[in-house]
Every structure is written in structure tokens, then in C-alpha cells.
C-alpha positions, -999 to 999 in steps of 0.1 A, spaced: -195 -669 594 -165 -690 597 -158 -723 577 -137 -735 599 -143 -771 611 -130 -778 649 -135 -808 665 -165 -810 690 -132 -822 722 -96 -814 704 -68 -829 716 -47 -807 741 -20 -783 725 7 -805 742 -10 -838 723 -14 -821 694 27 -807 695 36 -842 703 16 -853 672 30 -830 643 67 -842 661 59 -872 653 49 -861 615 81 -848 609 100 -880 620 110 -908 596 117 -908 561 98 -877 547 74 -855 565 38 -872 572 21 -840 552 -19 -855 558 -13 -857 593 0 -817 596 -30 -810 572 -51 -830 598 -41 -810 629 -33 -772 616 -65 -770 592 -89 -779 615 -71 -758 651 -83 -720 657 -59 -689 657 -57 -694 698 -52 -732 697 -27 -727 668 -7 -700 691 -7 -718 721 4 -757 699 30 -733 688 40 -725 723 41 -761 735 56 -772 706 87 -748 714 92 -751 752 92 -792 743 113 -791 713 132 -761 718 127 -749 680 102 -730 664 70 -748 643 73 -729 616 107 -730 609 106 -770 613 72 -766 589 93 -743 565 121 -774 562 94 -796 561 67 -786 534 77 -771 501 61 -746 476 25 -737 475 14 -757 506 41 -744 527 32 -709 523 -2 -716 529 7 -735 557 25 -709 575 4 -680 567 -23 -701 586 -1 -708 614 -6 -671 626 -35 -651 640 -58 -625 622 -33 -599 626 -3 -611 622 -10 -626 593 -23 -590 581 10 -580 589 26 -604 571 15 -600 537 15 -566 537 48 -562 547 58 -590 521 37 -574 498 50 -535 497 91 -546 505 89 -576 476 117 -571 452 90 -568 426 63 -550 446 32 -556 435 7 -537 461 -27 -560 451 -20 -579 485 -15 -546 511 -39 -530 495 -70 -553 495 -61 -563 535 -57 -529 542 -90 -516 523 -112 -546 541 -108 -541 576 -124 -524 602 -109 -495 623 -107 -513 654 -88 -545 633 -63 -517 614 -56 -504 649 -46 -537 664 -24 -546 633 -5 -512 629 6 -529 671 15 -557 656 35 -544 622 54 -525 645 61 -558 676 72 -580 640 90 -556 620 106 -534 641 91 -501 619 55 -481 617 34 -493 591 30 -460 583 64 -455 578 69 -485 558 41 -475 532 55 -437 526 89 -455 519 78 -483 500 53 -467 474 52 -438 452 40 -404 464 1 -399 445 -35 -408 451 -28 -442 467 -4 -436 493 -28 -408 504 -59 -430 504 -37 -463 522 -21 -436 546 -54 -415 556 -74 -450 555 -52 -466 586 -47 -438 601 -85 -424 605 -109 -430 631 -140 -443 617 -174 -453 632 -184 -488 631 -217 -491 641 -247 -496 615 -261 -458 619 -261 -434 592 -267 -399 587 -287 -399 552 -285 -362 548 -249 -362 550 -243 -399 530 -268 -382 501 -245 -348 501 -216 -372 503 -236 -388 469 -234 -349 453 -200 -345 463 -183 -374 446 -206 -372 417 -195 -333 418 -158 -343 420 -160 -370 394 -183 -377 367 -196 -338 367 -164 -326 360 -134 -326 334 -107 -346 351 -113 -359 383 -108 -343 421 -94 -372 442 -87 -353 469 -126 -359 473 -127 -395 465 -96 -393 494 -117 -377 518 -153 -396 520 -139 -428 515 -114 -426 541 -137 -409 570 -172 -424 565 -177 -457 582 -186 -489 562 -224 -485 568 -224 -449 560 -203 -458 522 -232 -481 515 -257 -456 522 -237 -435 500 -239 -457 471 -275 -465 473 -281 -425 472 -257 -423 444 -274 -450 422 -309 -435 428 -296 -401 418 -274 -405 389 -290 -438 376 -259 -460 380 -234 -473 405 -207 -454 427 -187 -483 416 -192 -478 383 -184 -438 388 -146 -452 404 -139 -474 369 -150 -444 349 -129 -415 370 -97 -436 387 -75 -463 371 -47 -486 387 -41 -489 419 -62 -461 431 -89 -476 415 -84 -515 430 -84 -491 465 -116 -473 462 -130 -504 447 -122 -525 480 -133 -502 501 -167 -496 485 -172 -531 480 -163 -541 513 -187 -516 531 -219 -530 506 -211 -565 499 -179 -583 515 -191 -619 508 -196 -608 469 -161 -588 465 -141 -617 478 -159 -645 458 -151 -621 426 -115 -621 437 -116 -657 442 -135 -663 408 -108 -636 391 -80 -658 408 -92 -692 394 -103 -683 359 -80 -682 324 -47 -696 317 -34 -704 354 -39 -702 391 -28 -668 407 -23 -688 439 -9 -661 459 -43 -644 460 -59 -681 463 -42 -686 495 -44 -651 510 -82 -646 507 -91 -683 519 -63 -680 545 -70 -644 558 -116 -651 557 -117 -686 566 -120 -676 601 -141 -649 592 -168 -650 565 -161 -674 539 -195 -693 542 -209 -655 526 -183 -663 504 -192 -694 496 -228 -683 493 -220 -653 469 -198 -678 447 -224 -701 442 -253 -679 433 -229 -660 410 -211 -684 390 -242 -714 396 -207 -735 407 -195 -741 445 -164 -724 455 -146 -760 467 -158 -775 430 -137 -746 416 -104 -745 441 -105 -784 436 -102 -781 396 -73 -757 398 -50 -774 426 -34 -801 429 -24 -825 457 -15 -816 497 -19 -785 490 -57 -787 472 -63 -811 504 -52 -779 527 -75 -752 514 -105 -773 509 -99 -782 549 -100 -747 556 -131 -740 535 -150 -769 550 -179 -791 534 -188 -786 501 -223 -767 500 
């Protein structure tokens, strides 16, 4: 369930071109009036604004948004501006060829979506950039247990429909328990394996069995047997297949809370599910942390920017 507020008639995309022109005339850019338009336009109204905006103009709307807006806002401002996928595309690519690469971003995209979504973006990494995405990951992160997973993970065919096979999701359960918590040391190229080739329905089943069985968590069993970025993988993807709504308000919550904002993963979650799921979000936030997820983003930001992600995250429930 999306959060995302569209007017009931919107303007055309011509209007709405002529509109933001008219934003970025005069003395300083008329920031409300871009947050007006963009925050409240789908990916296919955005695309085709975009287009009009360019055959009338002859420049491109982000590159006049990018002169425009500044900091914070202007990177959540043109992550928006694109659609599901090429947004995906974006932050992983900015995420795993950043001077100091830090893989949180690629990873938690990557580990989230479905099959059919990873095929349509590994099209779309390659129209943008020029390169495979599976190139770009073998030369952009070290050789081990997370390259594998991130590597067999797009590139596996998995089933997406709700059915499950409980023989095979409890021997699954004996398997991993076999390859992990059983044993000295841990065998990944398990962990690898069923978490990679098991559809989302069929990991949840697989966690259920492993919880009545061994009396705790699969999740738990990953923070006992992996660390690092292995760990964060297998952590999204299990997550992701039991609970989405609950993984992203934790990341949200984990974002927000301590000394500081960590507004990249602020803007990339409510960016990247607004269109999506955020009102599980939302929903997951508030029975967890008895607080609404718009109270908390409103707190730790500030300004046009604060006024741009609680657009996108709609009313305050």
C-alpha cells in the first residue's frame, strides 16, 4: 500500500512543466511549489512532466533541479524524479562505485526485491550505465560470501507465488540448522544456496519450521553464524520474505535514532517504498516504537527538505 497522495484530476504534464518553469524563474528557486508538484505526481506522470518539460525547454529537469535545490532535498528530489527501477539502479551503482564504498545501499535494494523487479533493473543498469550489473558487482566488491549471495541472488530464477512445499522448506530448516548452529564454523555455501533459490513465501515457511524445531529464530541463527555484510544480506532477505513492513520501519527507526540522522538511508527507503508499501511501514513503526513514523522524520529534519518526505509519506496516522 502506497502513501502516495495524488490529486483526485492533476494538472496535465505540459501544465505541470510550465508550472516548475515558472518555480525556477526570479530571484531564488520557489522550492514549496516544486515540493507541491513532484511529491504528490506518480513514476509515469513524473516521466512523462519530464518529457514535456524537455521538448519545451530544451534542457533536462533534473539537471535544472540539480542547479536549483541544494543538499539533502536535492538528492531526495532527484532520486524521486525517477521510476522504481531506475532509481534501483541508481543507488546501487552510486552505492558499489562510491569512492568510499559502503555496500548497506546495493545490498538492502538488491535483497528486497522480487525476481521479476531484479530482472527488469539488471535492463535498466545496463540502458544507464553502459555495463552488466553483474559485472559491476564482481569488480566493485571483494571476492567472499557476499559477492556470491549478491551475484547468485540477481541472477536466480525464483518462484513468486504464495505456494510452498513444507517437506522441502522443513528439510531446508535441517539443512541450515545442519550448516550452522550444528556445526563448528559455519558452511555458507548452504546459507548461499537456500536463500538464494527459495522464493519469498517458501523462506518464511522456512523460518517458521526452523523456530518450531530448534526453539528460536532463523534470524537469530544468521547473527549467531555470519557477521558483516553477509550477515546485513541474509538478514534482508529473510526479513523481507516474513515481514517487509517490519524490516524497513527497523531500518527507518535505526536511521533516526542516536547522535544524528543517517539521511542517506532516510531518503532511500522513503524514496524507493513510498510508492510501494510504506503504509505497512507506517503501521509496523507505530505498533513498535508506540510513535508515528511522520512524528519521528519530522523531529530529525529540518526545513524543505522535512516538508518533502513527509509529502511523500502522506497524512500522519
Amino acid at each position: 500500500m502506497a502513501t502516495l497522495t495524488v490529486p483526485p484530476v492533476p494538472p496535465s504534464p505540459r501544465d505541470d512543466a510550465v508550472q516548475l518553469y515558472r518555480a525556477f524563474k526570479g530571484f531564488g528557486c520557489d522550492t514549496s511549489a516544486v515540493i507541491n508538484i513532484l511529491a504528490h505526481r506518480d513514476a509515469t506522470q513524473r516521466a512523462y512532466i519530464q518529457q514535456e518539460y524537455r521538448t519545451m525547454y530544451s534542457e533536462e529537469l533534473s539537471k535544472r533541479l540539480a542547479s536549483e535545490l541544494s543538499g539533502k532535498l536535492e538528492t531526495a528530489v532527484l532520486l524521486w524524479l525517477h521510476d522504481p527501477a531506475g532509481r534501483d539502479a541508481t543507488i546501487i551503482r552510486k552505492s558499489i562505485t562510491a569512492e568510499v564504498r559502503s555496500l548497506q545501499g546495493a545490498t538492502e535494494v538488491i535483497c528486497s526485491r522480487t525476481p521479476s523487479q531484479l530482472q527488469y533493473l539488471k535492463q535498466i543498469y545496463h540502458s544507464m550505465f553502459g555495463v552488466y550489473l553483474e559485472h559491476d558487482i564482481q569488480r566493485n566488491t571483494s571476492p567472499g560470501d557476499l559477492q556470491k549471495l549478491l551475484l547468485a541472488y540477481i541472477s536466480t530464477p525464483r518462484h513468486e507465488g504464495p505456494e510452498v512445499n513444507r517437506e522441502i522448506a522443513q528439510k531446508d530448516a535441517k539443512v541450515l540448522y545442519k550448516a550452522g548452529e550444528k556445526k563448528l564454523g559455519t558452511d555458507e555455501k548452504a546459507f548461499i544456496h537456500i536463500f538464494s533459490e527459495r522464493s519469498a513465501a517458501h523462506l518464511a515457511a522456512v523460518s517458521s519450521y526452523y523456530h518450531e524445531m530448534y526453539g528460536h529464530s532463523l534470524k537469530k541463527a544468521v547473527k549467531n553464524e555470519t557477521s558483516g555484510s553477509f550477515e546485513h544480506a541474509l538478514l534482508t532477505i529473510v526479513q523481507c520474505a516474513v515481514d517487509p513492513g517490519k524490516y524497513f520501519a527497523k531500518v527507518l527507526r535505526k536511521a533516526m535514532k542516536g547522535m544524528g540522522t543517517d539521511d542517506n538511508t532516510l531518503i532511500r527507503v522513503i524514496v524507493t517504498r513510498t510508492e510501494i508499501d510504506m503504509q505497512y511501514i507506517k503501521a509496523a513503526y507505530i505498533k513498535k516504537h508506540k510513535k508515528t513514523l511522520n512524528d519521528e522524520v519530522h523531529s530529525e529534519t529540518s526545513g524543505h527538505y522535512r516538508a518533502f518526505l513527509l509529502a511523500l509519506l502522506g497524512p500522519n496516522h
